[in-house]
mmCIF file of the C-alpha atoms, coordinates in Angstrom:
data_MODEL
# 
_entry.id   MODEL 
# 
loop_
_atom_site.group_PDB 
_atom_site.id 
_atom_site.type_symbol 
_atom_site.label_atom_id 
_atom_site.label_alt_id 
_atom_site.label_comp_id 
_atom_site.label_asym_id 
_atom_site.label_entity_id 
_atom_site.label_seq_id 
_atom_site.pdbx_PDB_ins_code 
_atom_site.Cartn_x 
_atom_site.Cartn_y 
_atom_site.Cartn_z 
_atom_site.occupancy 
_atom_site.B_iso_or_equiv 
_atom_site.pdbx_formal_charge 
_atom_site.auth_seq_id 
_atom_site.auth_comp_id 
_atom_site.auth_asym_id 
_atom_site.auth_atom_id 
_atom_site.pdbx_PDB_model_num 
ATOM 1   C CA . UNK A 1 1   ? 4.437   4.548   -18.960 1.00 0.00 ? 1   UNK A CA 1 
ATOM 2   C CA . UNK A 1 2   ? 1.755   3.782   -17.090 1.00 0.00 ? 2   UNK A CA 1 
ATOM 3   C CA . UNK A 1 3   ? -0.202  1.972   -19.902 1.00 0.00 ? 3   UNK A CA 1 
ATOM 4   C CA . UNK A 1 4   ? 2.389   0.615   -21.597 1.00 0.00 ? 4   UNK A CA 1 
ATOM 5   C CA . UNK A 1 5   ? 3.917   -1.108  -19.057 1.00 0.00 ? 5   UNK A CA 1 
ATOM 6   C CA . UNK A 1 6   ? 0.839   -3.251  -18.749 1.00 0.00 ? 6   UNK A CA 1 
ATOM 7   C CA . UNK A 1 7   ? 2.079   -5.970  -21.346 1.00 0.00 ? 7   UNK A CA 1 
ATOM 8   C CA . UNK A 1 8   ? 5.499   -5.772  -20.343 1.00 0.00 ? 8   UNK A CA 1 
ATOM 9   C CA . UNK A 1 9   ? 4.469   -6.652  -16.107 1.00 0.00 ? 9   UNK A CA 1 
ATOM 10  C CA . UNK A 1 10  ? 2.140   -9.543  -16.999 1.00 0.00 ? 10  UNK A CA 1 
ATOM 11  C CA . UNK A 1 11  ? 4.573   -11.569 -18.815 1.00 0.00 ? 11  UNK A CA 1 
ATOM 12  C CA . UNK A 1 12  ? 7.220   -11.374 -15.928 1.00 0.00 ? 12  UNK A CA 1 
ATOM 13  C CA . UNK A 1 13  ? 8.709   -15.111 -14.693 1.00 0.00 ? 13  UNK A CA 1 
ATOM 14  C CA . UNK A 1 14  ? 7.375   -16.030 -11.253 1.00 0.00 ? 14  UNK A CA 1 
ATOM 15  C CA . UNK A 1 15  ? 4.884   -12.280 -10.625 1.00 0.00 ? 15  UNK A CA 1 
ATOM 16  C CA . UNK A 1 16  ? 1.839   -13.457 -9.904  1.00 0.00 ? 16  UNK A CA 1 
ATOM 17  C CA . UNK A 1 17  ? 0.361   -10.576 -9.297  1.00 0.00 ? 17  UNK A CA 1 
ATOM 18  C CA . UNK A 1 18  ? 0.689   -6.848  -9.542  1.00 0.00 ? 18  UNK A CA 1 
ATOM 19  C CA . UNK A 1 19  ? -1.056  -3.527  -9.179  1.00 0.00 ? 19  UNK A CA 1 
ATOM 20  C CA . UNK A 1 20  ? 0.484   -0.741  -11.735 1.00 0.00 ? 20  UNK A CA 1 
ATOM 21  C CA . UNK A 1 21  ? -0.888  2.438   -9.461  1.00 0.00 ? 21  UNK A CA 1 
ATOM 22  C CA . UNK A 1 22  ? -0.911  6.460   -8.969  1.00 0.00 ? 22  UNK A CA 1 
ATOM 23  C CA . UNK A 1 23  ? -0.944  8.284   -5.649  1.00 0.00 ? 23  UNK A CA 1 
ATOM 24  C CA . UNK A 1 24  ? -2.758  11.069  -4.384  1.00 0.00 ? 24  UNK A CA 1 
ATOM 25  C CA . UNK A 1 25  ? -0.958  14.275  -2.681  1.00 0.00 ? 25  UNK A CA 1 
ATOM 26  C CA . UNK A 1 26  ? 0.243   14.143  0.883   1.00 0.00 ? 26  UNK A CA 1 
ATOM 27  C CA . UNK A 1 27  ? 0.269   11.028  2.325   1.00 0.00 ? 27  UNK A CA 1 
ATOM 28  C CA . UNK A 1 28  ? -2.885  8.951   3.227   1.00 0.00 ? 28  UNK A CA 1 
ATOM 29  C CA . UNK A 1 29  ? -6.259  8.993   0.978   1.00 0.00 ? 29  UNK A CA 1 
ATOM 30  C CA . UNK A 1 30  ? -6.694  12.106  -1.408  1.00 0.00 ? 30  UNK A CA 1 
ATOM 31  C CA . UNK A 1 31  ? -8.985  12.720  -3.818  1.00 0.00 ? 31  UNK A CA 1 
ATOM 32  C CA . UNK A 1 32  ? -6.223  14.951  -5.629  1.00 0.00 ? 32  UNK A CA 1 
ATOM 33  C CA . UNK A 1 33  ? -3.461  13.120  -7.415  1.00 0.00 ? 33  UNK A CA 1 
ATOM 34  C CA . UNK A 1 34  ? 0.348   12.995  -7.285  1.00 0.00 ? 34  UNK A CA 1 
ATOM 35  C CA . UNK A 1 35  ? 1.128   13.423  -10.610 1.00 0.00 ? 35  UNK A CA 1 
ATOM 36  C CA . UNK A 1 36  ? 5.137   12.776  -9.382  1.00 0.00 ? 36  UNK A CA 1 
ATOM 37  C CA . UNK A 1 37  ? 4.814   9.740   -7.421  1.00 0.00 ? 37  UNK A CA 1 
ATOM 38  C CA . UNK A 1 38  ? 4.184   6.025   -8.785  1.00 0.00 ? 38  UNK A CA 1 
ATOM 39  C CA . UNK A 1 39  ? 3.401   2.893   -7.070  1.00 0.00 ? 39  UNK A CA 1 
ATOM 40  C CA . UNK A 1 40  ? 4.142   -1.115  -8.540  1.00 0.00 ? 40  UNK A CA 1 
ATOM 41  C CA . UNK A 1 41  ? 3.160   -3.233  -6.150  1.00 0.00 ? 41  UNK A CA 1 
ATOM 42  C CA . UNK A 1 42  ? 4.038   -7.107  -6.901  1.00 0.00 ? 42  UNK A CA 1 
ATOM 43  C CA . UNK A 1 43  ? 3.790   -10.494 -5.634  1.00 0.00 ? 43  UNK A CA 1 
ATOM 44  C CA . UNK A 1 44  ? 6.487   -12.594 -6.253  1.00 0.00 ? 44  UNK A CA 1 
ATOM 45  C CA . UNK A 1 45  ? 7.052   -16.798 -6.251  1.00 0.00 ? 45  UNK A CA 1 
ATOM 46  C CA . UNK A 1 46  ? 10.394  -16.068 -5.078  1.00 0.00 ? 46  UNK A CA 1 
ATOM 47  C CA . UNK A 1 47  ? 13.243  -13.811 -3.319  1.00 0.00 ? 47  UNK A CA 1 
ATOM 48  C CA . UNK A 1 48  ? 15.526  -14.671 -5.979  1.00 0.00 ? 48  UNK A CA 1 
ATOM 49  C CA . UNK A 1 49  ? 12.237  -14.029 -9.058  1.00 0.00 ? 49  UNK A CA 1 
ATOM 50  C CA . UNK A 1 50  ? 12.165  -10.482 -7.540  1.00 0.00 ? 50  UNK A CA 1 
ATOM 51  C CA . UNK A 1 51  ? 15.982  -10.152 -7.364  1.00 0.00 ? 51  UNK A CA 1 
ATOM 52  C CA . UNK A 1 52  ? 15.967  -10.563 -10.945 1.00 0.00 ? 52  UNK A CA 1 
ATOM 53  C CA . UNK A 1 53  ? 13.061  -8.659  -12.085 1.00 0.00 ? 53  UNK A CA 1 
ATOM 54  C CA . UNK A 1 54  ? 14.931  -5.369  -10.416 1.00 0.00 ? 54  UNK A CA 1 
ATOM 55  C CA . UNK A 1 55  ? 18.538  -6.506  -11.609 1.00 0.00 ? 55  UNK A CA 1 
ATOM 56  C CA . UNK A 1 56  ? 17.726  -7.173  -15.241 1.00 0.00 ? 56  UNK A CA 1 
ATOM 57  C CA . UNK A 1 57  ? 14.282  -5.670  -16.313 1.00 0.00 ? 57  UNK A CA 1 
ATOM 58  C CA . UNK A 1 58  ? 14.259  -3.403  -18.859 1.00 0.00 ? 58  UNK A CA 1 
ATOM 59  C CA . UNK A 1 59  ? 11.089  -1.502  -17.444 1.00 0.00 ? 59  UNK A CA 1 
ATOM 60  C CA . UNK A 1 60  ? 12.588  -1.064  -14.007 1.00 0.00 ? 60  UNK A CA 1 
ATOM 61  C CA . UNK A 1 61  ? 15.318  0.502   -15.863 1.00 0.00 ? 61  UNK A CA 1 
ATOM 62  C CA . UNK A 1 62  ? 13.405  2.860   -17.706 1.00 0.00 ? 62  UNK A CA 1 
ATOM 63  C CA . UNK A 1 63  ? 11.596  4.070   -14.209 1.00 0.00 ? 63  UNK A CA 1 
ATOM 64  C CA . UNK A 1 64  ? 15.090  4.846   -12.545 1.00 0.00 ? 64  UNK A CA 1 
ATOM 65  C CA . UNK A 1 65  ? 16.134  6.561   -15.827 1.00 0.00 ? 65  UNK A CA 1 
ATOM 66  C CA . UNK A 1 66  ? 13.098  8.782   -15.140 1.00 0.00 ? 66  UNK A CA 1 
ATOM 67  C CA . UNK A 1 67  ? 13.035  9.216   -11.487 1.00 0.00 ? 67  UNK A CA 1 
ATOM 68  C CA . UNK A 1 68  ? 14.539  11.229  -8.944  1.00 0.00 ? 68  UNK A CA 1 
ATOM 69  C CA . UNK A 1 69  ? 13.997  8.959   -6.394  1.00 0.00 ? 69  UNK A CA 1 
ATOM 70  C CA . UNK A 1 70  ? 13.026  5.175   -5.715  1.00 0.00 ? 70  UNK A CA 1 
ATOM 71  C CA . UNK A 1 71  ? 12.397  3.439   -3.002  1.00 0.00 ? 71  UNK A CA 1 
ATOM 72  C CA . UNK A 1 72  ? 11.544  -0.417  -2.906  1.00 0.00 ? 72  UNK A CA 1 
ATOM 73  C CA . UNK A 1 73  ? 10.475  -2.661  0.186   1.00 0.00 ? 73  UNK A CA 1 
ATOM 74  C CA . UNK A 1 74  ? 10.795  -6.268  0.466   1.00 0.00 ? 74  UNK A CA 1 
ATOM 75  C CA . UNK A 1 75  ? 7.890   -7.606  2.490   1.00 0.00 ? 75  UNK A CA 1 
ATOM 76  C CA . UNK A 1 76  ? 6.366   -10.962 3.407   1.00 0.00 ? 76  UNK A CA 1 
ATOM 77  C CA . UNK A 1 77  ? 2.646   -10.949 4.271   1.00 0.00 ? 77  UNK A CA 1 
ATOM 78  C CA . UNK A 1 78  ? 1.877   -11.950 7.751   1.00 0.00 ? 78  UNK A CA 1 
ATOM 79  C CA . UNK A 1 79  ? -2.426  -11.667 7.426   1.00 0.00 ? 79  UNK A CA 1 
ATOM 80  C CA . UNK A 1 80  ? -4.472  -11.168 4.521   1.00 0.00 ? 80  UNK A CA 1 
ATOM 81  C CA . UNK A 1 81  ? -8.413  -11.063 3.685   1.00 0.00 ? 81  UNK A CA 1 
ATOM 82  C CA . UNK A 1 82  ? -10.628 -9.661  1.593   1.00 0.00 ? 82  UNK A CA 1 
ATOM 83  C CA . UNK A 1 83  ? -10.443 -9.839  -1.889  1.00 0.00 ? 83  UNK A CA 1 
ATOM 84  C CA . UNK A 1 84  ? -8.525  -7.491  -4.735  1.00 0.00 ? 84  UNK A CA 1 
ATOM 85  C CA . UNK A 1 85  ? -9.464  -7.595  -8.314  1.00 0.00 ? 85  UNK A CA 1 
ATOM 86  C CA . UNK A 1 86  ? -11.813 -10.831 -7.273  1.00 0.00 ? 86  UNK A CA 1 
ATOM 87  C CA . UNK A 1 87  ? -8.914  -12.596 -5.400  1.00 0.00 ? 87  UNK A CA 1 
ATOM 88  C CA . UNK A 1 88  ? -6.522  -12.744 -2.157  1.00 0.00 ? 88  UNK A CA 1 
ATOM 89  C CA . UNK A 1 89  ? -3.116  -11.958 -3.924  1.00 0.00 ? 89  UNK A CA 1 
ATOM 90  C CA . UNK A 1 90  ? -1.446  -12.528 -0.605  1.00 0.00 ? 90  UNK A CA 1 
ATOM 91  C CA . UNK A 1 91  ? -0.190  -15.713 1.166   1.00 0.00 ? 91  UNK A CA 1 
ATOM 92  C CA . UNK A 1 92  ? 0.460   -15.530 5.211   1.00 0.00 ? 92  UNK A CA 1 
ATOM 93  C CA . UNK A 1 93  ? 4.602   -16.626 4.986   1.00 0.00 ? 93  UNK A CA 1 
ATOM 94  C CA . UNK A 1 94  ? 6.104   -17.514 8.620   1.00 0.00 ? 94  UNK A CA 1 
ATOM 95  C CA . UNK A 1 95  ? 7.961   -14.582 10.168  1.00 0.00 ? 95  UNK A CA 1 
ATOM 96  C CA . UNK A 1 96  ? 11.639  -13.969 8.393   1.00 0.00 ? 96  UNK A CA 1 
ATOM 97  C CA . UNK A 1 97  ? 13.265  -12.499 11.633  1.00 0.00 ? 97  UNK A CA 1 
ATOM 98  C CA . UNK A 1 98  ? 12.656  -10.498 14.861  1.00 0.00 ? 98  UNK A CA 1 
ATOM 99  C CA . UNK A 1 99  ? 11.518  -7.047  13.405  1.00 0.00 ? 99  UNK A CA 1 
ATOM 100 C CA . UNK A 1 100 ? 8.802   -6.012  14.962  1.00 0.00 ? 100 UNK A CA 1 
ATOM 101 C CA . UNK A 1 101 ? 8.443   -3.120  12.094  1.00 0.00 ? 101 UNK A CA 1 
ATOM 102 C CA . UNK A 1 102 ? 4.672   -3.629  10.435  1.00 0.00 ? 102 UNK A CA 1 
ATOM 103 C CA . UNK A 1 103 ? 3.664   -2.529  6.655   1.00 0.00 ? 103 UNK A CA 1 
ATOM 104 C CA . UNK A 1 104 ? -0.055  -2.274  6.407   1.00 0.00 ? 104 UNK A CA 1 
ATOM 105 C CA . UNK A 1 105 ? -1.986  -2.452  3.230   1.00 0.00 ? 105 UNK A CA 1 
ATOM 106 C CA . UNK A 1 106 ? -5.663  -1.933  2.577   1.00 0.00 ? 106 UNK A CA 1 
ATOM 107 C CA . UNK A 1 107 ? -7.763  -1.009  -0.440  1.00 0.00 ? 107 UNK A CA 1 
ATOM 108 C CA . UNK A 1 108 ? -11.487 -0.760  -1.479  1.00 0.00 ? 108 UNK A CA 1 
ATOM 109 C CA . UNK A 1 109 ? -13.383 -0.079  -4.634  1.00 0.00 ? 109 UNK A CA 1 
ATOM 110 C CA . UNK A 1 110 ? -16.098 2.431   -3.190  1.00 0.00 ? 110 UNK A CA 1 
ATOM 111 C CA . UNK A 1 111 ? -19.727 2.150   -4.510  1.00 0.00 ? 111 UNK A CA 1 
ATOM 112 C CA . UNK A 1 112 ? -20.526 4.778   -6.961  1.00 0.00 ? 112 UNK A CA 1 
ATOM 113 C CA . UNK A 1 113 ? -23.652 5.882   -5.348  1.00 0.00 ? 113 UNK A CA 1 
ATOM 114 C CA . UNK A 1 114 ? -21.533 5.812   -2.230  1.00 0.00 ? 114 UNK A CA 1 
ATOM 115 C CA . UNK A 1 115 ? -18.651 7.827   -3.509  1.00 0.00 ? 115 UNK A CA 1 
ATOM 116 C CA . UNK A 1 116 ? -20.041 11.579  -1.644  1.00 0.00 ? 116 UNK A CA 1 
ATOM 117 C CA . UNK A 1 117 ? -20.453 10.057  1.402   1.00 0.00 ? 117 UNK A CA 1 
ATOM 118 C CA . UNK A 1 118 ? -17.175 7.828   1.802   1.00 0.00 ? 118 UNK A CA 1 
ATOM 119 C CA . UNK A 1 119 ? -15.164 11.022  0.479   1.00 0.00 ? 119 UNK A CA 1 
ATOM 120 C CA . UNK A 1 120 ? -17.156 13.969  3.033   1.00 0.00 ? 120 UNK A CA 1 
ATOM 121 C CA . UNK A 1 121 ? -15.853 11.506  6.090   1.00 0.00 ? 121 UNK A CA 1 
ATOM 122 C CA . UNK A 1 122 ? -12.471 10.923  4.926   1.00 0.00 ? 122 UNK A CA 1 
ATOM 123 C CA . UNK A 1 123 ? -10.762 13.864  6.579   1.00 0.00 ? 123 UNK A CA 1 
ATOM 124 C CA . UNK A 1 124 ? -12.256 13.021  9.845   1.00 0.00 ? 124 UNK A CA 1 
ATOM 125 C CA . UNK A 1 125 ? -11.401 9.716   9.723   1.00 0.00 ? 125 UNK A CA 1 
ATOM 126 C CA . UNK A 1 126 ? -7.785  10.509  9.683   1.00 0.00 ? 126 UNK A CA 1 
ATOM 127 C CA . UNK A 1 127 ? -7.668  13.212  12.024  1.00 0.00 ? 127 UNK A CA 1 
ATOM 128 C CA . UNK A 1 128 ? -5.882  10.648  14.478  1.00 0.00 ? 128 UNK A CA 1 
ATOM 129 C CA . UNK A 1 129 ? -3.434  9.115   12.085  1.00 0.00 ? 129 UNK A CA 1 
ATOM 130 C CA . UNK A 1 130 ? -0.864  12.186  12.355  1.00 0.00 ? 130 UNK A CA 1 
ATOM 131 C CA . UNK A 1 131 ? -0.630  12.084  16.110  1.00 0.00 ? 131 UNK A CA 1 
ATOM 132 C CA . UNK A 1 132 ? 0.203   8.224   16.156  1.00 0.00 ? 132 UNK A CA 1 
ATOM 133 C CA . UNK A 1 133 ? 3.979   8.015   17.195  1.00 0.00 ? 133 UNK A CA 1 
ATOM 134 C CA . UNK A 1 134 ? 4.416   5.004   15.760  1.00 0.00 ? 134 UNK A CA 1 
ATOM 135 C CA . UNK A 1 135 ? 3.407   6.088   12.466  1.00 0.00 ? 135 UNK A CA 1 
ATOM 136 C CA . UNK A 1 136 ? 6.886   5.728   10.345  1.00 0.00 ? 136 UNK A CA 1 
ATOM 137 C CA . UNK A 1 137 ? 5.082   6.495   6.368   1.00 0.00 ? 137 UNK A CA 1 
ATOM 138 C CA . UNK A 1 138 ? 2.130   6.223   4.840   1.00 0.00 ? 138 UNK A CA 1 
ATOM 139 C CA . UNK A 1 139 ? 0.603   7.220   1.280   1.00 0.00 ? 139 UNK A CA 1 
ATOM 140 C CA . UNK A 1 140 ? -2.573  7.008   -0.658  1.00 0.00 ? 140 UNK A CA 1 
ATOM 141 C CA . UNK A 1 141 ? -2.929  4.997   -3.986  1.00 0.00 ? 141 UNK A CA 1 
ATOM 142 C CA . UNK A 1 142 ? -4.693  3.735   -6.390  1.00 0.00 ? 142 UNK A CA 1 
ATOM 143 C CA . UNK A 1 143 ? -5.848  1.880   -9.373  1.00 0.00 ? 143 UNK A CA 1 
ATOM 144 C CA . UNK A 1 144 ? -8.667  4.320   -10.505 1.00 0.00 ? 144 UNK A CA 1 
ATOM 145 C CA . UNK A 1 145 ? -8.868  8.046   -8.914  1.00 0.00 ? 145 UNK A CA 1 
ATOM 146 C CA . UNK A 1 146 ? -11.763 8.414   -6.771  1.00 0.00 ? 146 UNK A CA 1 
ATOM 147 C CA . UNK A 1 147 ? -13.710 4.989   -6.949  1.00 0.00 ? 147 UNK A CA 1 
ATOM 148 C CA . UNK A 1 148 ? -10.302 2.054   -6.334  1.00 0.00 ? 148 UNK A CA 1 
ATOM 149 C CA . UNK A 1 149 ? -8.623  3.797   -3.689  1.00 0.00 ? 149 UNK A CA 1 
ATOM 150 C CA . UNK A 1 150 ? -5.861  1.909   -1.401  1.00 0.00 ? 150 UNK A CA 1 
ATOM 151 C CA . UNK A 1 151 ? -2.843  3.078   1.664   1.00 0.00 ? 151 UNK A CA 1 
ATOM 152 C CA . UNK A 1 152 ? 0.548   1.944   1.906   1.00 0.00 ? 152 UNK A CA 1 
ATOM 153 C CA . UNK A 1 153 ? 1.666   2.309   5.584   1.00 0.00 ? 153 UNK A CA 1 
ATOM 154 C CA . UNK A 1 154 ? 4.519   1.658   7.970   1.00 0.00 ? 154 UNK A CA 1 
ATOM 155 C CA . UNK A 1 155 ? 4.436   1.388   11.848  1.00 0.00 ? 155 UNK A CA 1 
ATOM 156 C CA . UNK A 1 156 ? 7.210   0.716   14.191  1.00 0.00 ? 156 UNK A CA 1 
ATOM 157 C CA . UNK A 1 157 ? 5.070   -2.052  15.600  1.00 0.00 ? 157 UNK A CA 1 
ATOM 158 C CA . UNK A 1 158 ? 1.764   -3.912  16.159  1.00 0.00 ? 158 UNK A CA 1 
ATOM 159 C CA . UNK A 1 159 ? 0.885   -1.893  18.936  1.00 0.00 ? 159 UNK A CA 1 
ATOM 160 C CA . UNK A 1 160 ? 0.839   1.636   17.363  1.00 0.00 ? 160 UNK A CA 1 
ATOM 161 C CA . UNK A 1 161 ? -0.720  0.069   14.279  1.00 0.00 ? 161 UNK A CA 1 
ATOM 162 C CA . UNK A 1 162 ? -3.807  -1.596  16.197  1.00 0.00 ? 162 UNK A CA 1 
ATOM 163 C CA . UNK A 1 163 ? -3.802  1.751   18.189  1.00 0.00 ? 163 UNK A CA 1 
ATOM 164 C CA . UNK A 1 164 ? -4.745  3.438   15.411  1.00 0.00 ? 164 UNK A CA 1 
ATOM 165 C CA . UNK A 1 165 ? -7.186  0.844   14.069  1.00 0.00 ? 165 UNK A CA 1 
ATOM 166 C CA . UNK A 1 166 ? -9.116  0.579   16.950  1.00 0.00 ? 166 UNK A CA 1 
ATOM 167 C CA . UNK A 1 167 ? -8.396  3.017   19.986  1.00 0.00 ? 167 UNK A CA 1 
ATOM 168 C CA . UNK A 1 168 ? -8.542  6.391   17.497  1.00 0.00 ? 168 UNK A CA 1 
ATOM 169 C CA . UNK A 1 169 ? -11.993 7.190   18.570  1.00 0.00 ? 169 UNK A CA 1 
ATOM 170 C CA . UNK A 1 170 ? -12.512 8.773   14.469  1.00 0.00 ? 170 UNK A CA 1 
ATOM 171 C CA . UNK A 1 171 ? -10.950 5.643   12.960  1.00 0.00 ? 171 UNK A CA 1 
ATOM 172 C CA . UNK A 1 172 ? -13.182 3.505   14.873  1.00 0.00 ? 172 UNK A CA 1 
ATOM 173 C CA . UNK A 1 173 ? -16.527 5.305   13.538  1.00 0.00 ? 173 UNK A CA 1 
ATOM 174 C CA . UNK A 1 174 ? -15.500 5.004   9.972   1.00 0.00 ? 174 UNK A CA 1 
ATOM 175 C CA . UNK A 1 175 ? -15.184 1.222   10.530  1.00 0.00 ? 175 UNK A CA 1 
ATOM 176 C CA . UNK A 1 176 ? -18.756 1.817   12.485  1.00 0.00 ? 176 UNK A CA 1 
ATOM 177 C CA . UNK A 1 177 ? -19.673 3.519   8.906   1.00 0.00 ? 177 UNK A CA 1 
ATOM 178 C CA . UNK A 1 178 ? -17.933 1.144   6.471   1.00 0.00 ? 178 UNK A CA 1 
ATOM 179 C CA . UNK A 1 179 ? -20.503 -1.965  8.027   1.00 0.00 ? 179 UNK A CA 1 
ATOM 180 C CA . UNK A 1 180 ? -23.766 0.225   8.224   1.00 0.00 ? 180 UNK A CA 1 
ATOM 181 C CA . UNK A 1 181 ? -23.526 2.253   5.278   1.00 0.00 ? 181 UNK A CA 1 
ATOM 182 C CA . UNK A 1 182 ? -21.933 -0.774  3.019   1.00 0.00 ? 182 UNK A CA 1 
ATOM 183 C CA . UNK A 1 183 ? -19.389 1.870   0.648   1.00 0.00 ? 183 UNK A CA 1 
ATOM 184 C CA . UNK A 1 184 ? -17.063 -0.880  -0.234  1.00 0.00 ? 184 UNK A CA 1 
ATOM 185 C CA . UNK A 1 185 ? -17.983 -3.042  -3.387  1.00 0.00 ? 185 UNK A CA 1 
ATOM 186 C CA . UNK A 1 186 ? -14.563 -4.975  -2.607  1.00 0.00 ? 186 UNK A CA 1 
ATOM 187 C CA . UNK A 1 187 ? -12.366 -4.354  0.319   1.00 0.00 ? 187 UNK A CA 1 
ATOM 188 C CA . UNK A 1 188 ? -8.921  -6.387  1.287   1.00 0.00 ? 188 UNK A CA 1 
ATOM 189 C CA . UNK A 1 189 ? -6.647  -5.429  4.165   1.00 0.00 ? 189 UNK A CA 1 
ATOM 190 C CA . UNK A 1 190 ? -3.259  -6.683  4.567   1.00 0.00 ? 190 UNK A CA 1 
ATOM 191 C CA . UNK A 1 191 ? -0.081  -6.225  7.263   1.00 0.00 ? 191 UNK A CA 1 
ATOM 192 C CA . UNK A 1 192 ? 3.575   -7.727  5.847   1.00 0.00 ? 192 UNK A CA 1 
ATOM 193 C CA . UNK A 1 193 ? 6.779   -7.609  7.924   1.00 0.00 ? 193 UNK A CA 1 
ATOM 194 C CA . UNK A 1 194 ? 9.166   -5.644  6.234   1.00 0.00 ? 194 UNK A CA 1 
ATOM 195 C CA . UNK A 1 195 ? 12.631  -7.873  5.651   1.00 0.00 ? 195 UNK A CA 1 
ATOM 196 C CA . UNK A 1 196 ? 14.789  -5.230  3.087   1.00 0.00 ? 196 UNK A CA 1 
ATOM 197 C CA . UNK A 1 197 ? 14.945  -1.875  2.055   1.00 0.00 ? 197 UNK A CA 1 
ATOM 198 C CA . UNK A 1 198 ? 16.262  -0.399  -0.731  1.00 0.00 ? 198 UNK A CA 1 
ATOM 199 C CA . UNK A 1 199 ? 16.826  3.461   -2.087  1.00 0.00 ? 199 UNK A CA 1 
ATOM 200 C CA . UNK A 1 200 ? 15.112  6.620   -0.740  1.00 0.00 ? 200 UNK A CA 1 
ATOM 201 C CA . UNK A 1 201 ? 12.299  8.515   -0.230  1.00 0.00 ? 201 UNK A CA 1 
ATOM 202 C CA . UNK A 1 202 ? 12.361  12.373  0.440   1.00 0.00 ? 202 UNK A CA 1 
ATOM 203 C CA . UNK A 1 203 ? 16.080  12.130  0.690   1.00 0.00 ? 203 UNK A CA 1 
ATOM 204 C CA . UNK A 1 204 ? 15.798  9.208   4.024   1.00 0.00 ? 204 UNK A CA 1 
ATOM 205 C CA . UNK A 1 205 ? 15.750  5.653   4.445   1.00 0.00 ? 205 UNK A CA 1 
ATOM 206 C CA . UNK A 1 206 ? 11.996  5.277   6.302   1.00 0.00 ? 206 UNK A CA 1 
ATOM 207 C CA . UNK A 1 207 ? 12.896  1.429   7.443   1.00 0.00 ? 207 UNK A CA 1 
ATOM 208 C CA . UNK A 1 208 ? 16.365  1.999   8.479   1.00 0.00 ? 208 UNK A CA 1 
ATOM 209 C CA . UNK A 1 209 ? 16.349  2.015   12.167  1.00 0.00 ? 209 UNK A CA 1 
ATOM 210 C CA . UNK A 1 210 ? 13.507  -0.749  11.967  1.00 0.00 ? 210 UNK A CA 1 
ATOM 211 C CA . UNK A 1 211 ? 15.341  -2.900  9.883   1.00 0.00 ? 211 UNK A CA 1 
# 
């Protein structure tokens, strides 16, 4: 389903742009994969364009046939740069209410000859992620295992977000890294504000009490 669904998700009416992806296990980066979790990520002309993708689409029925679980956020991107498959997907919308919920979303392809060194710092890089309170989710993806790696993440607000970006001490050396050591071929980073949720994920409703 994952190859197949290719010519199916670029003929959609008003998608103008998606990312068809796998995960890896646990949550975060992961060299291992999730062969149980999925991830279509979309960008959409319209509310009502993505209201009737997921009423009507034959595909999305096919995944829920499938699944045991799904789970789909509504977002609208707040910041964007960087580039993704040669472009900035994203367009900064004006804020759609008072949540002060943030998603964050970043991805990089890594340099091949760079590949051992990004993946021996990744565990210490994250070592602070965990112990972030405001840390509601977060999960590794990606296009290509190993080499096009990206995180989904969701923070109760701006403040525990940036707290992990640049007050966790091992967070702020792998940025340190990232500029000397030049891993990334193509990077983009990303925060949305989250406006709808709906299903589940592990049995919960993550954005619930942020929504």
């Amino acid at each position: 389903m994952m190859q197949l669904a290719h010519s199916h998700l670029g003929r959609i009416k008003g998608n103008t742009f998606y990312k068809l992806m796998g995960t890896g296990r646990g949550s975060s980066f992961n060299a291992f994969p999730d062969f149980s979790t999925y991830i279509l990520l979309q960008v959409w002309r319209s509310e009502d364009d993505a209201k009737a993708f997921f009423a009507r689409s034959q595909i999305v029925d096919r995944y829920r046939e499938r699944a045991s679980e799904v789970w789909t956020t509504y977002m609208v991107n707040t910041s964007s740069h960087g580039r993704w498959s040669g472009v900035n997907p994203f367009e900064p919308t004006p804020s759609s209410g008072p949540s002060g919920s943030v998603i964050a979303v970043t991805r990089a392809t890594i340099k091949w000859q760079k590949l051992l060194d990004f993946w021996r710092y990744v565990p210490v890089s994250q070592k602070d992620l965990k112990a972030n309170s405001g840390l509601v989710y977060t999960k590794g993806m990606g296009e290509l295992p190993i080499v096009q790696m990206a995180t989904y993440s969701v923070w109760a607000d701006e403040a525990s977000l940036r707290r992990f970006a640049y007050e966790s001490e091992h967070h702020r050396v792998a940025i340190t890294k990232t500029k000397a050591l030049k891993w990334y071929k193509e990077e983009l980073f990303a925060r949305f504000q989250p406006i709808r949720s709906e299903g589940t994920w592990e049995g919960r409703r993550p954005l619930e009490r942020l929504l």
